[in-house]
N, C-alpha and C positions, 0 to 999 in steps of 0.2 A: 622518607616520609617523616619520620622522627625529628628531623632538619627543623620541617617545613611548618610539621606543627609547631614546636617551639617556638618559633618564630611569629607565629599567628595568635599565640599565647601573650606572647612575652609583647609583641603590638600592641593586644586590648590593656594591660597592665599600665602601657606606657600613658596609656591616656590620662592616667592621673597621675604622672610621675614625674618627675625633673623639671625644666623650665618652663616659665610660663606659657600658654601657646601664642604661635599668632592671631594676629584679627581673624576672626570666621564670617566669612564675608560672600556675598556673591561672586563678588572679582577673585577673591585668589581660586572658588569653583572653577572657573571659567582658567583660570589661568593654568590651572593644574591638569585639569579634564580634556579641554576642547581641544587638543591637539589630535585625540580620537572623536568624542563627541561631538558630531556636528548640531550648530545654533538650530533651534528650531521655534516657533515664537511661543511655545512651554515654555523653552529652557534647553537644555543639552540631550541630543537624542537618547534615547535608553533612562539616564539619569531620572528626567522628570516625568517619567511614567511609572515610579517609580515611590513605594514607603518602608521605611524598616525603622527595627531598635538601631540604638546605637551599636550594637555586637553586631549587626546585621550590616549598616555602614562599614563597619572596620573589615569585617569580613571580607566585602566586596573590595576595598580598595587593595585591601593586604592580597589578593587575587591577582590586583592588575598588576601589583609589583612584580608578583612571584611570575605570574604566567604572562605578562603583556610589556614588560619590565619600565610600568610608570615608576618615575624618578621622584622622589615627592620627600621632604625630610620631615624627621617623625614631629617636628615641632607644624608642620604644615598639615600634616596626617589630623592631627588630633584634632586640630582648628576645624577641616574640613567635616570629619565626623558631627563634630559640633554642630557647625551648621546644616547639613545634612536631617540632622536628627531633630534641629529645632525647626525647619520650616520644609519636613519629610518627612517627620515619625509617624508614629501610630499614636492615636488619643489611647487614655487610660481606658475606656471602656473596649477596646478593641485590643491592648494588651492583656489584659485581665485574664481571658483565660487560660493564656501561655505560656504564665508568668513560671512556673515549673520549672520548662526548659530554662529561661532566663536566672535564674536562680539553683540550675542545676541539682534539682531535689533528688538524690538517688532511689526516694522508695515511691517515687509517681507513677503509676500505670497507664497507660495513656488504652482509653475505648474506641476504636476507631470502627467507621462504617466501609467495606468496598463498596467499590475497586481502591479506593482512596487508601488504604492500609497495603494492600499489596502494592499500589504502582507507585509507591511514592515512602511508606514509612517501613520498607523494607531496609531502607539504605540509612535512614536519620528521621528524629519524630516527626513528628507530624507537626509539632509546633514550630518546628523550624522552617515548614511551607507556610503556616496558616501564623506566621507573626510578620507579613509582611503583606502590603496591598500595590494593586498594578493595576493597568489600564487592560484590557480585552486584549491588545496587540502582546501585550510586553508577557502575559500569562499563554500565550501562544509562546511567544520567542523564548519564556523561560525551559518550554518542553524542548524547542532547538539546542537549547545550549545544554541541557543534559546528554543528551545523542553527542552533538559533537566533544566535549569534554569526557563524557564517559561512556566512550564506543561502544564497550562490553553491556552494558545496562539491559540490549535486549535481550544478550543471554545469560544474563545472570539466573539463580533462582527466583522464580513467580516473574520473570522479566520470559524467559523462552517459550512457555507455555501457553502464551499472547499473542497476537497483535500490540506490543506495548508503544513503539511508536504512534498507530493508529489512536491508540486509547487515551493513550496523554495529551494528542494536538487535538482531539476532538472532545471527550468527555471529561477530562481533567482541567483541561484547559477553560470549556465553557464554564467548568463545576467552581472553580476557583472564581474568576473572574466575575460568577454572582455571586458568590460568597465574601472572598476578597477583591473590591473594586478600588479605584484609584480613589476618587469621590465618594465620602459617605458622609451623614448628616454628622458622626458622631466628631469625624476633625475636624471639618467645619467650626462646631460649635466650642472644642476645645484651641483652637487656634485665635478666635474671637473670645474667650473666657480670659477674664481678667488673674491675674496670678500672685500669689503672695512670695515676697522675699522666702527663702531658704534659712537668713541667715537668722543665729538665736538659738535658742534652748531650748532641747530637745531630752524627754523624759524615756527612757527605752528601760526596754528588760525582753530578755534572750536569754541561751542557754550555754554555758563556754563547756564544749565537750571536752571529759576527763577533768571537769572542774567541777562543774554544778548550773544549777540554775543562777543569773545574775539579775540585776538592775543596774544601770546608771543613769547618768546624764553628759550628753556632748551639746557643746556648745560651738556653732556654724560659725567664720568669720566671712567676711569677704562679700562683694557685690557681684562678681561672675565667678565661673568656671576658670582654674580650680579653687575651691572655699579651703581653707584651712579648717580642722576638726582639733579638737582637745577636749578630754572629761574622766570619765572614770568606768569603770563596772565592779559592782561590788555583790560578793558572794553571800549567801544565807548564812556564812559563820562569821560572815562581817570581811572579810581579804579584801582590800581595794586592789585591781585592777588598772594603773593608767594607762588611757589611751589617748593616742596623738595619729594625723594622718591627713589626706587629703581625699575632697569630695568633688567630681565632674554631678552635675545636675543640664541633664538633658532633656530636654522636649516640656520643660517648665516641671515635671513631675520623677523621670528615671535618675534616681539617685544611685552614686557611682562609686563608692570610698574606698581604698586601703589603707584599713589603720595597724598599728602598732598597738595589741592589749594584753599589758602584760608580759613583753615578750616575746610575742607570738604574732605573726603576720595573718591579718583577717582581713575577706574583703567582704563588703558588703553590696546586697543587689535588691535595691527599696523601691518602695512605690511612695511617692505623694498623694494622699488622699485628693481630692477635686477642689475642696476647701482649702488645702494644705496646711490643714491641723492635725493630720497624723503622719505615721509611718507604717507602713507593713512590708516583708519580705523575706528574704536570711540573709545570714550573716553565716560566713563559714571561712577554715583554715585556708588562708593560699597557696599553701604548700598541698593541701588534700584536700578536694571540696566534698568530700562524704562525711568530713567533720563539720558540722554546722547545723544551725539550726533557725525554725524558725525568729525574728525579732519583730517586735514592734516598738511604735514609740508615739510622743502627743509633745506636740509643739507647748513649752512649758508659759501657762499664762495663757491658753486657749480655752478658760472656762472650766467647769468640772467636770476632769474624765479618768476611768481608774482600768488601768490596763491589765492589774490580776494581782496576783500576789508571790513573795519570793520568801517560805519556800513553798509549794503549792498546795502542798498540807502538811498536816503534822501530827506525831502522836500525841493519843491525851497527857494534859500534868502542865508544867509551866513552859512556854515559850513565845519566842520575837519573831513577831511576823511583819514584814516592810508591804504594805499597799501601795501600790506602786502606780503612780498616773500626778495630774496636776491639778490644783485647785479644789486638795484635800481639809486644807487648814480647820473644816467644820467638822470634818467626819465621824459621824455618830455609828459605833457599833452596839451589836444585840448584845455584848459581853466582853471585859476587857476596859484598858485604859490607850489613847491614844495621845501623840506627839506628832507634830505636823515637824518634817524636815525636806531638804532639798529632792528630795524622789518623790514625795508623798506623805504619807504618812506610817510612822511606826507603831505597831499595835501590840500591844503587850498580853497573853492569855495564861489562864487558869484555867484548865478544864477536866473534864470526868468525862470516861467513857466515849461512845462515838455521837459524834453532833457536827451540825453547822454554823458557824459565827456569820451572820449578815455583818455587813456595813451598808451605809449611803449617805451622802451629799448631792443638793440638788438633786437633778434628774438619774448621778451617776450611783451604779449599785453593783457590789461583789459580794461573796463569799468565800468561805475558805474552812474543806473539813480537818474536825480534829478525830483520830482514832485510837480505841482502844482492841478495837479486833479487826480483821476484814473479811471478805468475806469471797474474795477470788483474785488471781493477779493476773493482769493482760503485761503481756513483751510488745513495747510498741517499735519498729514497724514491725508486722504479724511476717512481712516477706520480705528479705530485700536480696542485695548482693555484696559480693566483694572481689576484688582480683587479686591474683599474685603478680608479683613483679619484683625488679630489683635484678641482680645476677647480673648485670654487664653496664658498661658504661654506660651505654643511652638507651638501653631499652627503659620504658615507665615503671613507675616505682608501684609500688603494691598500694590499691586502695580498699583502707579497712571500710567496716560497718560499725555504726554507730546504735547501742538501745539503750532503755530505757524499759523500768517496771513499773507498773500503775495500780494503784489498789482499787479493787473495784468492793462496789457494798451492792448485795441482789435488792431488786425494786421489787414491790409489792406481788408480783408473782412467784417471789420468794425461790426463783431459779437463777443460777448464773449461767451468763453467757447468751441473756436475753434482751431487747435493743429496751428495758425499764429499768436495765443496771446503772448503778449511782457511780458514778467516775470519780473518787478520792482525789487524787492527786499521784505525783510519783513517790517512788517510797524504795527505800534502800535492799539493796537481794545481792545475795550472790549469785556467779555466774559459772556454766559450765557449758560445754557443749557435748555432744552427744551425736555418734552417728545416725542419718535420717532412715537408712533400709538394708537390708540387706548385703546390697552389693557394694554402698559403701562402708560397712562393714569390712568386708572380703577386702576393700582396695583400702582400710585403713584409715581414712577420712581424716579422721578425728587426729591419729598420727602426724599426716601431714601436708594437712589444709591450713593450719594456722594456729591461733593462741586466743584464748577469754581475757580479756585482761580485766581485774574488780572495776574495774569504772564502767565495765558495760561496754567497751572498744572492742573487737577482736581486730587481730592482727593479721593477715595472712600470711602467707609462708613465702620465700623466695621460688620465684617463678623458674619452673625445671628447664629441660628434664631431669628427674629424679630416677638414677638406676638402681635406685633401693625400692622402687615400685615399681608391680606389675608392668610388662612393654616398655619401662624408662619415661611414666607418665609424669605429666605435669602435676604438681602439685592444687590441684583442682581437687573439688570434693562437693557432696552435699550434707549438708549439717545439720543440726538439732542445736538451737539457741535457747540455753533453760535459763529462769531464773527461778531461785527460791527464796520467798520469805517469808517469815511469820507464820511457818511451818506450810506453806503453801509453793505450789508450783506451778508454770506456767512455760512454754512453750514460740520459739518462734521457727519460721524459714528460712536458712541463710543457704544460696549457692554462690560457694566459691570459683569464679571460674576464669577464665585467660585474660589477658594484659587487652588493655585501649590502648592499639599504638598511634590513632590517631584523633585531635581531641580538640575540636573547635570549641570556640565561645558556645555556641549551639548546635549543640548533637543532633 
């Protein structure tokens, strides 16, 4: 399994990797496909009843290699994806809310309603059913193909205690297919929507984990798939970052990068705004995608727009604060001296005590607090996870957790921890962990679950068994993620627990 994943990894990677692709074309479809697909006057049977991301296309095709043994070379692979994706994806508003899984966010909880949570997101989210649309037949034949590819499925857990065949060719089946249909207004209208070039100047700010918060600017080249990327990210003490890398742009809007920043291999997984004057998505480590973070960005020279500020506050007294967006050159603050440069603009402060600096130009408007005290601190995410791993050739490498400390100032009910609390910005803490009860107490947790590292990373521990622990258990645990500062404490969730040995594009 370990094989197979890799390989299914290492596929979606290549799509923006090496040579340039083929034509993506109808014909090389047909040439690649129809040897199983028979013509139908859609298109290729199964295929065109059929929409997915582009992680979804690769998926499937990376399928037919593995289990059907299509012959297809990765420079054909990619092209087909391509095409796939541009005249079979999903419009942005049908992506939009799934975008989680696609971006692989480790602290997203996903609410689901049954049956739909037990007969389906027992095995993988639920956005990995509900990011793809089908016709009536084909959301039928998608429950056949589970049965025959995953025999065991009835008697799995929450699978035996059912009719689950029954439940899925009938009520899962209709459930989807009105929910997700082949034909909706929303592709329609994005398939007919007119589209802006990709390529050009692009204003971003993200967050480079174990670094800080950043800004830069990447600059797009190129007329198709893959666009060349070049630019920078520069950190709140000023560190330039360069970056270099290549971008697949699918479906007129899923932006597709691995760059080079600083170093360090990032891939990025964006949306096009509808306009395609913005950017929103993450951006995170290729090597571990629990390091990363949200980014955004504004097509540079789209008017005036101010994406926030780096660093996102600051203590009271003198300091440089970067506004970061395009079409700052006017920007009038409530205090302060500004300089308009290639991110935005640089804002210079002196200040006392705790307050908020406004700015604005045009329609667009920020601020940014300065503090001398606070008055509570939030560990953002409140819950997440981590795994061990590591200890043998090919089993998965350990994925840390990522935090982060936020100061919080109480709102006029003069209580913290109440939804009128004023959100500061992030603010510097030390970190420790702390067993979460009792019995990881007794089992030691804290021992050897893993390591706080000052940046707010923890590490976890090489995946067991450990026969210095109780039964020769794994290094698993439940934690206590503290941070303090400015004499204050705060608290988060971290469970440690077993290796992902297997790990699609969408989980």
């Amino acid at each position: 399994m370990t094989a197979r994943t890799g390989s299914l990894t290492a596929a979606l990677i290549i799509t923006i990797a090496g040579t340039a692709p083929a034509l993506a074309s109808e014909r090389l479809l047909q040439d690649s496909c129809s040897g199983c697909h028979t013509a139908e006057e859609s298109g290729l049977s199964r295929i065109s009843g059929q929409r997915k991301t582009p992680e979804g296309w690769m998926m499937t095709i990376v399928r037919m290699q593995q289990a059907h043994g299509l012959d297809i070379s990765a420079a054909d692979r990619r092209a087909v994806v391509q095409h796939l994706s541009d005249t079979q994806g999903l419009a942005p508003a049908e992506a939009a809310p799934f975008r989680y899984a696609l971006e692989k966010d480790p602290n997203y909880q996903e609410s689901l309603e049954e049956p739909f949570a037990s007969m389906c997101a027992r095995c993988h989210t639920a956005a990995r059913g509900l990011l793809q649309n089908r016709t009536a037949e084909e959301w039928e034949l998608h429950m056949d193909f589970h049965v025959g590819h995953f025999p065991t499925i009835e008697y799995q857990a929450l699978g035996r205690d059912r009719e689950w065949y029954k439940i899925a060719r009938t009520e899962i089946a209709d459930y989807l297919a009105e929910q997700n249909p082949l034909e909706t207004a929303a592709w329609t209208d994005w398939r007919a929507a007119e589209k802006q070039p990709v390529a050009g100047g692009w204003v971003v700010m993200t967050d480079l984990p174990g670094i800080g918060e950043a800004y830069g600017k990447l600059t797009v080249i190129g007329e198709n798939s893959p666009y060349q990327i070049s630019g920078e990210f520069v950190t709140a003490d000023g560190t330039v970052h360069p970056a270099s890398g290549q971008m697949n742009l699918y479906t007129g809007y899923e932006w597709r990068a691995n760059l080079d920043i600083g170093g360090t291999a990032y891939r990025q997984v964006l949306a096009l705004s509808e306009d395609g004057n913005s950017l929103q998505g993450r951006q995170f480590d290729r090597g571990n995608d629990a390091l990363g973070a949200p980014l955004t960005g504004v097509r540079d020279g789209a008017g005036s727009s101010i994406l926030g500020t780096v660093p996102s506050a600051v203590p009271a007294g003198k300091a440089r604060v970067q506004v970061v967006g395009t079409g700052l050159e006017s920007l009038a603050s409530s205090t302060g001296s500004t300089a308009a440069n290639d991110f935005g603009t640089a804002l210079s402060l002196s200040t006392e005590g705790n307050g908020i600096v406004t700015f604005s130009t045009g329609n667009a408007e920020g601020q940014i607090a300065h503090y001398a005290s606070i008055d509570s601190i939030r560990v953002e995410p409140e819950f997440t996870i981590a795994r061990v791993g590591g200890g043998s050739d090919s089993g998965p490498a350990a994925v840390p957790a990522y935090f982060n400390a936020v100061g919080m100032w109480n709102g006029p009910d003069g209580q913290a921890g109440t939804e009128d609390d004023v959100r500061i910005g992030r603010v510097d803490a030390q970190w420790s962990v702390a067993n979460a009860h009792d019995h990881a107490a007794h089992m030691k947790d804290t021992e050897y679950a893993g390591e706080m590292q000052a940046s707010g990373i923890f590490l976890p521990a090489i995946a067991g068994p450990n026969a210095d622990r109780p039964f020769s258990a794994n290094n698993v645990g439940e934690l206590k993620v503290q941070a303090e500062a400015m004499g204050l404490r705060a608290e988060a969730m971290l469970i440690v627990t077993v290796q992902r040995f297997i790990d699609p594009p969408i989980r």
